[in-house]
N, C-alpha and C positions, 0 to 999 in steps of 0.2 A: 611172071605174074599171070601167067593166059591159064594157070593150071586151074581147074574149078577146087570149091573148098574139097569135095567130095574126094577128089584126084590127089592134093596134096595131103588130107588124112589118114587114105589108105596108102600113097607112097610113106610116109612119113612113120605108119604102124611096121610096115613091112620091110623098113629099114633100121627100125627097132627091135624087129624080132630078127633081122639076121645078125642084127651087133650084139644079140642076147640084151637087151634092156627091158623094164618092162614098165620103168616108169620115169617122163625127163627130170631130168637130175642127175638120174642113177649111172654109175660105172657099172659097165660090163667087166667079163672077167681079162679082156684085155688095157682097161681103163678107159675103153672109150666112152662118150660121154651125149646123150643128147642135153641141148640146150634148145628152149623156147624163148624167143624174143617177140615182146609185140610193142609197139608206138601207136598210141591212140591219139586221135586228132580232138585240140582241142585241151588236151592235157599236157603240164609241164615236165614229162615223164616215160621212162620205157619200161617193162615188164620183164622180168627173166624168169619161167618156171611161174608166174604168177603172182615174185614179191616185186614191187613198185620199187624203181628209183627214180632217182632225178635226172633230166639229161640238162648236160651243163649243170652242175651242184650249184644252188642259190641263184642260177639268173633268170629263173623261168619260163627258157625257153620249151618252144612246142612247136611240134614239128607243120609242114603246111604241107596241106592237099592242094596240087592243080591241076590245071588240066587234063582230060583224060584220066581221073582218079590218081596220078600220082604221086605216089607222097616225096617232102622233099625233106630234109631235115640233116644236123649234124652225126658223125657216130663216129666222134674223138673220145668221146668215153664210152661207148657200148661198145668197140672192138676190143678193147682193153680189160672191159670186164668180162669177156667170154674170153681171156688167156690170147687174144692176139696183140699183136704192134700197130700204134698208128702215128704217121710223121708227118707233118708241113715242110717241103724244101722250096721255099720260094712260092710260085705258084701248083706245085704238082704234089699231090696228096698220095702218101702210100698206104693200103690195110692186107695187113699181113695175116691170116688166120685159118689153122688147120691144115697150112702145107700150100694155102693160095696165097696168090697175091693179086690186088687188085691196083692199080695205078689211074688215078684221072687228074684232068687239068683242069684249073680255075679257065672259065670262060669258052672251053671246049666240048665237044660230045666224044669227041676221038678218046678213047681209052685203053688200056690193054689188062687182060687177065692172064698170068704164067706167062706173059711174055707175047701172047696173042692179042694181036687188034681186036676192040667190038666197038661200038657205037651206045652211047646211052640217051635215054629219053630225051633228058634235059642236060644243059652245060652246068655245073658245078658252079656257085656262088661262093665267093668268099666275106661272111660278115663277124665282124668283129674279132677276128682274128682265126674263126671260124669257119673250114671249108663244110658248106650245105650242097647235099646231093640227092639224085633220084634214088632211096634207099632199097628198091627193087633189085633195081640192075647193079649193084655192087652187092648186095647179101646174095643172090642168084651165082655171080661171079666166085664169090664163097665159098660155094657148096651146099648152101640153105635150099630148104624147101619153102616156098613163099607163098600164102596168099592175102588178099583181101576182102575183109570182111565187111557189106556196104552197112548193112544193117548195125555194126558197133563201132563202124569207122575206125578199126584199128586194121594194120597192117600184120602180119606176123611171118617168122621167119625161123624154120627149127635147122639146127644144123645138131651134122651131128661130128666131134670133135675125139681128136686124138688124145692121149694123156699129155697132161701140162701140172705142176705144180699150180699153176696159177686158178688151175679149173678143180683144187682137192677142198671141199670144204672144211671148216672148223669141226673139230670134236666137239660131240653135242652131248649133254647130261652129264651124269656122276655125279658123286657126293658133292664137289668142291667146283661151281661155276661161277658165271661172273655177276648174277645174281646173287653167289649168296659169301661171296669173299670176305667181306667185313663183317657177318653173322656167326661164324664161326666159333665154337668154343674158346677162350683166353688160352689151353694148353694146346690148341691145335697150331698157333703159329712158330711154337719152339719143336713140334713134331718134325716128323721126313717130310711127311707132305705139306707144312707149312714151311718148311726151306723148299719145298718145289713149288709152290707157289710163286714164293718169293723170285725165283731164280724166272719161271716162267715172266714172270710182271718185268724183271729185269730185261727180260731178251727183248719184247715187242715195245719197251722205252724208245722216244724216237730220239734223236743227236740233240733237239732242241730243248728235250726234259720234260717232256708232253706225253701223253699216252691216246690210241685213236680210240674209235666206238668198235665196241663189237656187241654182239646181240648176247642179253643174258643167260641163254641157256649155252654160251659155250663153256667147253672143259678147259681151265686152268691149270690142270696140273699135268698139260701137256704143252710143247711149246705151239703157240699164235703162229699160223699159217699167213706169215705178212707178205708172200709171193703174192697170195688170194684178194689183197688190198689195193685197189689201185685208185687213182685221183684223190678225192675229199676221204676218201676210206681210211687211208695210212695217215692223214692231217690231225696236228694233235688236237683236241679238243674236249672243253668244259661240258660238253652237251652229256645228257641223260647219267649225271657224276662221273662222268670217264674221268680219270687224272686225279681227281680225288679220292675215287676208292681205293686207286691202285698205291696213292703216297698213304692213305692209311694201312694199309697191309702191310708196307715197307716198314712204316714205323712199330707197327704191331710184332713182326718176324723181326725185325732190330731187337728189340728190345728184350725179346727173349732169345734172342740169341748172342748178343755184341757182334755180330759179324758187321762189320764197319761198311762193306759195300752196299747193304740194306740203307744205312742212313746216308749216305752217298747219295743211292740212288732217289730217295726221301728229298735231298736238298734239292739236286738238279728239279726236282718237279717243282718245289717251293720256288725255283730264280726261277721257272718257266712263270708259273702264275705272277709272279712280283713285277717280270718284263711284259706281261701282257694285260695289263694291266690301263686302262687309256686315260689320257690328261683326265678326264672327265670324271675319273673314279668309276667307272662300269668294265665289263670284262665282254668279248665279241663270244661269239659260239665257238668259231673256229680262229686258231693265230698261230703263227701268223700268216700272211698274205692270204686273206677268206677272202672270198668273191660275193658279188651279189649280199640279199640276203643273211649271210652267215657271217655278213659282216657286223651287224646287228648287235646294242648292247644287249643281252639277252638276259631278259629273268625266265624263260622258256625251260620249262621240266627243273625250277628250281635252282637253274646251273649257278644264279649268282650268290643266293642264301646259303648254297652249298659249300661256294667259295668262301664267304665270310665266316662263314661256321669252323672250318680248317683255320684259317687265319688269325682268328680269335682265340684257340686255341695254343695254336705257335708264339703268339702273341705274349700270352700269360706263361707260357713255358711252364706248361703243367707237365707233372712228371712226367707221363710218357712222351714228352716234346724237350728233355732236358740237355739231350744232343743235336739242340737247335742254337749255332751261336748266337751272341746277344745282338749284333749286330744284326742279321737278318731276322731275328726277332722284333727289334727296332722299327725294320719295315717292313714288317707283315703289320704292327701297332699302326704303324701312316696308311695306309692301302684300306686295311679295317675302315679306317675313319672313315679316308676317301668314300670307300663303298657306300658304308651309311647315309653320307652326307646324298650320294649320288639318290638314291632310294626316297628318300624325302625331298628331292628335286623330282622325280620323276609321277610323284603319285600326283593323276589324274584329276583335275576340276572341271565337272558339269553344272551348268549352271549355277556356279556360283561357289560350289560345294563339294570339298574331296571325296574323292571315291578311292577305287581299286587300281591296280597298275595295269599296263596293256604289257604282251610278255615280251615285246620286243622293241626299239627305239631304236630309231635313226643315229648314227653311234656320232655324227658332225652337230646335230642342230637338237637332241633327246629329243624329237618328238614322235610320237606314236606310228609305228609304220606295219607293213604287213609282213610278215614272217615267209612259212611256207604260203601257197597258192591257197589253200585254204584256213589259213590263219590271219584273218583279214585285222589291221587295227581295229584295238577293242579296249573295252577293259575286260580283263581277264578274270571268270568266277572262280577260275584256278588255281594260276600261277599265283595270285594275291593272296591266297591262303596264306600258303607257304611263308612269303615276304611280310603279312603282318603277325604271322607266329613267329618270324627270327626278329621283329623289332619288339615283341613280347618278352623275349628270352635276353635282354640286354637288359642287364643288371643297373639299376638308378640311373633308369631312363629321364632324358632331358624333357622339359616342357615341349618340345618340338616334335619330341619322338610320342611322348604322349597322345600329342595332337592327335596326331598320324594315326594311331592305332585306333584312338575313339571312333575319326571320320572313317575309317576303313571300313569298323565294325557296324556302322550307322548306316553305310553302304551297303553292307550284307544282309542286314536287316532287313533293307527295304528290297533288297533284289532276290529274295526267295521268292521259289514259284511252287503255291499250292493247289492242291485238287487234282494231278497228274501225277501220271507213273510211265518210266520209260518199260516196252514190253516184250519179247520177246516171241516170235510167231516163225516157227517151225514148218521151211517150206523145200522140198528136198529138187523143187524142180527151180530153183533160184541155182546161184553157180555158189555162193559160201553155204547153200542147207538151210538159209534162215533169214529173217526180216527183223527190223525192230519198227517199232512205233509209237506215238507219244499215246494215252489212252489217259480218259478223266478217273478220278479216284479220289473220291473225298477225303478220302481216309490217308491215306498215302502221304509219306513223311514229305518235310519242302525238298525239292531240288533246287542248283542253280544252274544257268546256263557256263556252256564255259567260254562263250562270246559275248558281251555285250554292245551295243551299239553307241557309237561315240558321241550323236547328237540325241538322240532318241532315248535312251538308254534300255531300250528292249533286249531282249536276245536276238543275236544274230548268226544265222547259219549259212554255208559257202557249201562249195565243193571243191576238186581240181582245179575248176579251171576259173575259178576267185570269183565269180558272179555273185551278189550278195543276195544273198535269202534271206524271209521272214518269218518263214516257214520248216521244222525240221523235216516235215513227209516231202520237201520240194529238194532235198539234197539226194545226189546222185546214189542210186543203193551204194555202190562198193566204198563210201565214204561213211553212207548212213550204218552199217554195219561196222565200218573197219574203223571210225575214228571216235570218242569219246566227246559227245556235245553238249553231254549234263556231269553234272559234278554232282555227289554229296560231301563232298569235305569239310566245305563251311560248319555243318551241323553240329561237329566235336570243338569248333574251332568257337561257335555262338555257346553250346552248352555250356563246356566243359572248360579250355585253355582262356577265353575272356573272363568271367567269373572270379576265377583265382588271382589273373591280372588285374581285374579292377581293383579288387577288393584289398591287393599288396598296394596299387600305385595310384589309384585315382578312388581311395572309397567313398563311397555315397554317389560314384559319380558315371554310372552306367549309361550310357544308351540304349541301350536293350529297349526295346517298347513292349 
């Protein structure tokens, strides 16, 4: 860490241009590979090349600066995801990566690299199951180029790495991605590349009947690089429709095809969803065994309206569900209920008077909890959309479910915010090119926030590292750019979907002001 920045960016170019690279990410012509890692202090999170993950998925943790500037922090999942090994035996920690190995002991400094003694800053903690170290002097041991940046308080560390399966990214674009799998033309799924679809959804199924996340613009009709997945990555999960899309596809390529392993593969995901399922009637983001966080009953990105939506379906055994037996038909009809039931348990009262739902609940006690680090409990201008268009979309709705839609909408009502426009201010000496900012605008359609505050009922804004704002200009850029803190959704949902709903189930009897 004694290298100046200046030192480590020109070692770091100049070991770029002799591996032929010319941007990190990129493979050279013998596959080698730079990787940039940086841990900012403060934040529940590491950097690879620039995209944000979690360190420790769901528990929030963040690394700590001590003495002497050193940062201390775990990397049981940052070795793993740059294609190395990492093992707990007891008290001695191994990281295997790029042809090193690095060895230290819980409660020592004595360590070895390739089998050589060094000494490191600090001794190695072990917390919660989790060996914490001086992350310097083991990515240095690596073969990282290291420095510290005082002014962004993040640490960084570029190595650069051999070929590994594990370091190949996903195929990106072409016609047929995971964006746009269930858009697909009806004659595309009895095509070639709708049975290669199919076959691909088949391969990255996990043993449990579950399907992970992967980012939308990857290519599907090649097989899922699941070497490249490690921790919460390869974990099945409801989050952003994973598992759902993929049992619609099955079902979609079944059906035009009879190939019997398509609806095979269809059910295994139906018992995944059925067993994960909680006394409660709510579904977690992640199951099973999620950590932290991801344990959460989650209405987040819609995962659970999405679920009932499938279910609902399987339920009634509409025809393209007619190789669903009746028995698990039976119980996708229980689960349904459950769900609803849970949904109208969970919708929010402030002062007196329902509102909207927060997107995520404590999955033991439903009450309102924090999600990611900058998804503070709220009521959500968002995820409620969604949740009271699927209790819209139930046919001879109960007086209950009635309720519920009214107060939602009465809720929506009152929580537009006029006279603003979010704006967009083009600055090439910022690190994303650009700024946003909230600017007055009379004229300017309502927006709503996509936080609101649970006592107050203001808008409320966060960042990384959970501090609550009141303010959108007070949140950290790389959030205020990178994350969506105004919604317009509501507007088609007040115009357009409530209108035709009152007027089928509650006429004369609008809210609307």
């Amino acid at each position: 860490m004694a290298r100046s920045i200046k030192t480590t960016v020109a070692v770091a170019i100049a070991a770029l241009a002799a591996f032929g690279c010319a941007t990190p990410g990129l493979h050279n012509a013998n596959g080698n590979t730079l990787k940039t890692v940086a841990l900012i202090q403060g934040e529940p999170n590491f950097s690879v090349d620039g995209a944000y993950q979690e360190l420790e998925e769901g528990l929030y943790t963040q690394p700590e600066l001590r003495a002497g500037k050193k940062v201390f922090a775990p990397l049981g999942d940052i070795i793993p995801f740059l294609g190395g090994e990492y093992s707990l035996n007891g008290n001695v920690a191994t990281y295997s990566l790029g042809g090193h190995n690095v060895q230290v002991t819980v409660g020592s400094t004595d360590a070895s690299a390739d089998g050589q003694p060094f000494k490191l800053d600090l001794a190695p903690e072990l917390k919660a199951g989790s060996v914490w170290v001086p992350v310097a002097n083991v990515w240095e041991k690596l073969g990282a180029f290291v420095k510290w940046d005082d002014t962004r308080q993040r640490l960084s560390g570029a190595f650069i790495l051999p070929p590994s399966q594990k370091l190949e990214d996903f195929t990106r674009g072409g016609p047929v991605t995971e964006g746009t799998i269930t858009t697909q033309k009806p004659e595309f799924y009895g095509s070639a590349d709708g049975i290669k679809l199919g076959d691909v959804i088949l391969g990255y199924q996990n043993a449990d009947g579950g399907w992970p996340k992967v980012d939308r613009d990857v290519n599907l009709l090649v097989p899922v690089n699941t070497a490249a997945m490690t921790g919460f990555r390869i974990k099945s999960t409801i989050d952003n429709d994973s598992t759902m899309k993929q049992m619609a596809v099955l079902a979609k390529v079944y059906n035009a095809t009879k190939q019997q392993k398509y609806a095979d593969g269809y059910l295994r995901g139906l018992d995944y969803v059925l067993r994960a399922q909680q006394a409660n009637g709510g579904w977690q983001q992640f199951w099973p065994e999620p950590q932290g966080y991801k344990a959460r009953i989650t209405f987040n990105d819609d995962a659970i309206a999405n679920v009932l939506e499938m279910l609902r379906d399987v339920a009634s055994r509409s025809p393209e569900f007619q190789f669903v037996d009746v028995p698990r038909a039976g119980l996708a009809r229980g689960a349904y209920e459950r769900g609803i039931a849970l949904i109208l348990k969970t919708q929010l009262v402030v002062n007196g008077k329902k509102t909207g739902w927060c997107a995520q609940y404590d999955e033991k006690t439903l009450q309102p909890v924090t999600g990611r680090a900058f998804e503070l409990a709220s009521i959500s201008g968002n995820e409620s959309v969604n949740i009271t268009r699927f209790l819209m979309s139930i046919d001879k709705p109960s007086p209950e479910i009635i309720a519920a839609v009214q107060s939602a909408i009465d809720w929506f009502d009152d929580a537009r915010l006029t006279g603003i426009k979010l704006e967009r201010k083009d600055d090439h000496t910022l690190e994303f090119g650009f700024d946003r900012r909230v600017v007055a605008d009379p004229k300017a359609p309502p927006l709503w926030a996509r936080f609101y505050d649970l006592q107050t009922g203001k808008p409320l804004f966060t960042a990384r590292d959970g501090v609550k704002r009141d303010n959108y200009a007070d949140v950290s850029y790389e959030r205020r750019v990178k994350y969506n803190w105004y919604a317009d959704t509501p507007r088609d949902l007040l115009a357009k979907d409530y209108p035709a709903w009152v007027a089928k189930w509650a006429p004369g009897k609008s809210v609307l002001k």
